[in-house]
C-alpha positions in Angstrom: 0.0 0.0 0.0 1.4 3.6 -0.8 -0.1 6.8 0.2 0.3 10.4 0.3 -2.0 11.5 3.3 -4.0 9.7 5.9 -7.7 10.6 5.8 -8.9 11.5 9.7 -12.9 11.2 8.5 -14.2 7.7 9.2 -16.0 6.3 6.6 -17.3 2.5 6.5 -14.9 0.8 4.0 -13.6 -2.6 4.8 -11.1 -5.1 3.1 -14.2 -6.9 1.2 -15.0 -3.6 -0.5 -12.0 -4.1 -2.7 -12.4 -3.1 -6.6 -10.2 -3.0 -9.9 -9.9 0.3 -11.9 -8.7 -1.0 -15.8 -7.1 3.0 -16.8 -5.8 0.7 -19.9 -2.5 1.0 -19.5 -2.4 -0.1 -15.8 -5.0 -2.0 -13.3 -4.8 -0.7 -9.7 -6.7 -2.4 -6.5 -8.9 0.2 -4.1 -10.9 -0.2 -1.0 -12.6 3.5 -1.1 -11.5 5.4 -3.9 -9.2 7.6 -2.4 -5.9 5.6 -2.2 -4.4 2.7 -4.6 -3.8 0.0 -2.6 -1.9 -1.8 -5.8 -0.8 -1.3 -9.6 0.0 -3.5 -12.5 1.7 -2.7 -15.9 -0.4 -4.4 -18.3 2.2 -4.7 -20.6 4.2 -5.9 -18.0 2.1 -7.9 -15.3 5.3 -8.9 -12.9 7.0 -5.6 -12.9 7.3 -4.2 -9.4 5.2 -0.6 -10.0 6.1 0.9 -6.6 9.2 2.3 -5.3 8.6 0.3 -1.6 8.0 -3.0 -3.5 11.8 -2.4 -5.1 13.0 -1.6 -1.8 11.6 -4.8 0.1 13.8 -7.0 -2.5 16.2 -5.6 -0.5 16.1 -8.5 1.7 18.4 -10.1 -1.3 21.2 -8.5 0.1 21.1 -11.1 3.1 19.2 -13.8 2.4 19.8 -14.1 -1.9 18.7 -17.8 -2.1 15.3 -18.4 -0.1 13.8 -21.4 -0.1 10.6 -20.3 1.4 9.0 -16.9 0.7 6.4 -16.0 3.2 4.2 -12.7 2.3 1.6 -10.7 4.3 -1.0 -9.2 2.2 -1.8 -10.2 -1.3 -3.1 -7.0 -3.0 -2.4 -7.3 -6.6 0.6 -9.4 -5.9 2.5 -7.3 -6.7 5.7 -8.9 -4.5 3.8 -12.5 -4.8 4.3 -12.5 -8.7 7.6 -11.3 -8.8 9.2 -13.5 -5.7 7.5 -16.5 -7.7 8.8 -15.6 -11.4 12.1 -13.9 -10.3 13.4 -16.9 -7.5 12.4 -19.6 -9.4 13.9 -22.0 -6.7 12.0 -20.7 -3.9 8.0 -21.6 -2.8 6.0 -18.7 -2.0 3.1 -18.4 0.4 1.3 -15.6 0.6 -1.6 -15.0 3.3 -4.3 -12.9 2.6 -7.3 -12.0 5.4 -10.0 -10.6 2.6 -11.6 -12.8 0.3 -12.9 -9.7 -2.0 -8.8 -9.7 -2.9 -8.4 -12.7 -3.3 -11.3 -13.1 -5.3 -9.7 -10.2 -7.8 -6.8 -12.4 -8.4 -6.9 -13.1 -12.4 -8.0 -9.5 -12.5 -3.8 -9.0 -11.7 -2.9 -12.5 -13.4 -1.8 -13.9 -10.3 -0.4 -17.9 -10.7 -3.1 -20.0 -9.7 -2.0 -22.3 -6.7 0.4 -25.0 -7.4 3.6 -26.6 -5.6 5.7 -23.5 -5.8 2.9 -20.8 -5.3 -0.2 -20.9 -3.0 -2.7 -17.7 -1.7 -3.7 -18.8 2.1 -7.4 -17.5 3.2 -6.6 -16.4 6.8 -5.9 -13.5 9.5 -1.8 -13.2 9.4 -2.1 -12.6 13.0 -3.2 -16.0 14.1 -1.3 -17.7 11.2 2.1 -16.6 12.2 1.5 -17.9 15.5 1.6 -21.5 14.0 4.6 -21.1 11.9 8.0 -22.0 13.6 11.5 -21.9 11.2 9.2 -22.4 8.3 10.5 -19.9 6.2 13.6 -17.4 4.9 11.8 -14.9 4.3 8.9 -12.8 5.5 7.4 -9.5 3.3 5.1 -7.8 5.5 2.7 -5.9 3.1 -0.8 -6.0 5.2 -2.5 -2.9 4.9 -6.4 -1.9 5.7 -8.3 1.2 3.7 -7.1 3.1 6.9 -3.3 2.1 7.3 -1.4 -0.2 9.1 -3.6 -2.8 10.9 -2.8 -3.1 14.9 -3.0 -7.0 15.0 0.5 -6.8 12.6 2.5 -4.6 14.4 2.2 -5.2 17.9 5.2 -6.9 19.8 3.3 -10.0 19.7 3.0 -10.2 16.1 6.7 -8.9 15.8 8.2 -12.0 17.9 5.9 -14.5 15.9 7.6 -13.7 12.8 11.1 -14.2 14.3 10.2 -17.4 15.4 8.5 -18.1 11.9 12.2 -17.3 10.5 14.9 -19.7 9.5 18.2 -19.0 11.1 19.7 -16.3 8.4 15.8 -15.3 7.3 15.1 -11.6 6.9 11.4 -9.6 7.8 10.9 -7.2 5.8 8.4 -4.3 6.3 6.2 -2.0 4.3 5.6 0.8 7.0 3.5 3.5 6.5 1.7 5.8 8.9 1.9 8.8 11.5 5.2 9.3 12.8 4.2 7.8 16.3 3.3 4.8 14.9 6.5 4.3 12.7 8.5 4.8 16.0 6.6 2.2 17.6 6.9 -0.2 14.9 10.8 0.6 14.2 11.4 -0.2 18.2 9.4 -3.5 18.3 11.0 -4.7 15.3 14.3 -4.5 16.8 13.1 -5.5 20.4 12.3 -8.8 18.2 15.0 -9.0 16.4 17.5 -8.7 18.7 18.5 -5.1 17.8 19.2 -6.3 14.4 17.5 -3.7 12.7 17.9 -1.9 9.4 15.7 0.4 7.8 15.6 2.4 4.0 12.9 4.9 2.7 10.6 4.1 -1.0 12.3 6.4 -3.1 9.0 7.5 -4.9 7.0 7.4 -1.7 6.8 8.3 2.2 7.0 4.5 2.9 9.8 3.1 5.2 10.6 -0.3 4.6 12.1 -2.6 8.0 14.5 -4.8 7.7 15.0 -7.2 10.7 17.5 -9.7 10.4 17.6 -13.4 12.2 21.0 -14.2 13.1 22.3 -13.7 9.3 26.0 -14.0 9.0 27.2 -11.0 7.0 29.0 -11.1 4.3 32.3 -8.6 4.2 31.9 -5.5 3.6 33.5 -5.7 0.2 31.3 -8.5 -0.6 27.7 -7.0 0.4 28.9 -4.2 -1.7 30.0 -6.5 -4.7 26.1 -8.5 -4.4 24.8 -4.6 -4.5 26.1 -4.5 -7.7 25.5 -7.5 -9.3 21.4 -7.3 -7.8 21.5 -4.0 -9.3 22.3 -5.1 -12.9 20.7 -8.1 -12.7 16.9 -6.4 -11.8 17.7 -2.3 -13.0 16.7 -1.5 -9.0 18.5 0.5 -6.8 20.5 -1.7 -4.8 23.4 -0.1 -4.2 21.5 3.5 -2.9 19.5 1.2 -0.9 22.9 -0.5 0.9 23.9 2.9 1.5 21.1 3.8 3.5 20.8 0.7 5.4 24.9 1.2 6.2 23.9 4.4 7.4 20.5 2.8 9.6 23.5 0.4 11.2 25.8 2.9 13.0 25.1 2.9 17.1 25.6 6.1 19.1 29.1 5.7 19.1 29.4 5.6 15.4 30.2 2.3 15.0 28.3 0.2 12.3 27.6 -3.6 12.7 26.9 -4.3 9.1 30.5 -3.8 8.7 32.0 -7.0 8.9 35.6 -6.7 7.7 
């Protein structure tokens, strides 16, 4: 989900309100008309449209061969599509509470289920609590029509998805909200994580994406720079602007930087 402004009037939208706009050259997914919750190229279905999708790859930088893929919020699948085309070695999973989005799933051409890809009918909240080491990766996308949903970023939630995470799996977050909020979430994050938090804005957006990494042995310096590089040409996204600024989240009061690793 990316937005501009958060709307303080309360009107009664919910998650099964969810519709497709065709504007011909794209298809975008809405609750209430006011904010696009997803987009897809027509032309080019699997193509990440949003500058906070690119930066959640960023998990690639850690974790570049996942087996397991697990994703928050379907959308338009947006992340879903691409994890599923891009990694072909991987399974993806992606849980999805509203049945209105899933519903509008060939509307976006998303894979049918099969033994690599599946779209799970269920509240992430009490899924999570059921997963343990079951995957390498977790993208949390789960947005309602008015932001960030409290069952998905309370501490709770936070310490279920470590414990959903492989030793060496990465979280990472789509965060979007009032800057109260963001602090909140930012602080969990690394209360779960074990202070291993790193965190980059969307670069066409106000979104803040979360990294939070699970005992992930880091490359050299040298080398995360080297992977930067090769992601970058590899997928024409930003990787090496988004290293930067997670070097930059990783330096303590001191100064000192534990992504460094040399």
């Amino acid at each position: 989900m990316t937005q501009s402004q958060r709307f303080n009037d309360h009107f009664d939208t919910t998650l099964e309100d969810a519709y497709v706009i065709d504007y011909g050259e794209t298809k975008a997914l809405y609750f209430d008309g006011r904010n696009v919750q997803s987009s897809m190229r027509v032309d080019d279905p699997n193509a990440l449209a949003f500058g906070y999708t690119r930066a959640m790859m960023g998990f690639l930088l850690f974790q570049p061969a996942p087996r397991d893929i697990l994703i928050v919020g379907l959308g338009g699948g947006s992340l879903s599509k691409y994890c599923y085309h891009e990694l072909p070695e991987c399974t993806v999973t992606t849980v999805e509470l509203s049945a209105a989005v899933i519903g509008l799933r060939d509307e976006f051409a998303i894979p049918s289920d099969n033994e690599r890809f599946r779209v799970v009918h269920a509240d992430a909240s009490l899924y999570m609590r059921n997963q343990c080491e079951t995957a390498d990766v977790i993208l949390l996308d789960g947005f309602d029509p008015y932001g960030l949903p409290d069952a998905l970023t309370s501490q709770v939630f936070y310490d279920a998805c470590f414990r959903a995470l492989r030793p060496g799996g990465v979280l990472s977050a789509n965060l979007w909200g009032a800057d109260i909020q963001l602090r909140a979430c930012f602080s969990r994050i690394s209360h779960s994580f074990e202070q291993r938090l790193l965190r980059a804005k969307s670069e066409t957006s106000d979104n803040d994406i979360a990294f939070g990494l699970k005992h992930v042995a880091l490359p050299e310096w040298h080398d995360l720079q080297a992977r930067a590089r090769h992601l970058q040409r590899e997928t024409a996204m930003n990787f090496t602007d988004l290293l930067d600024q997670l070097w930059q989240s990783a330096h303590d009061r001191n100064g000192n930087c534990w992504l460094v690793n040399d």
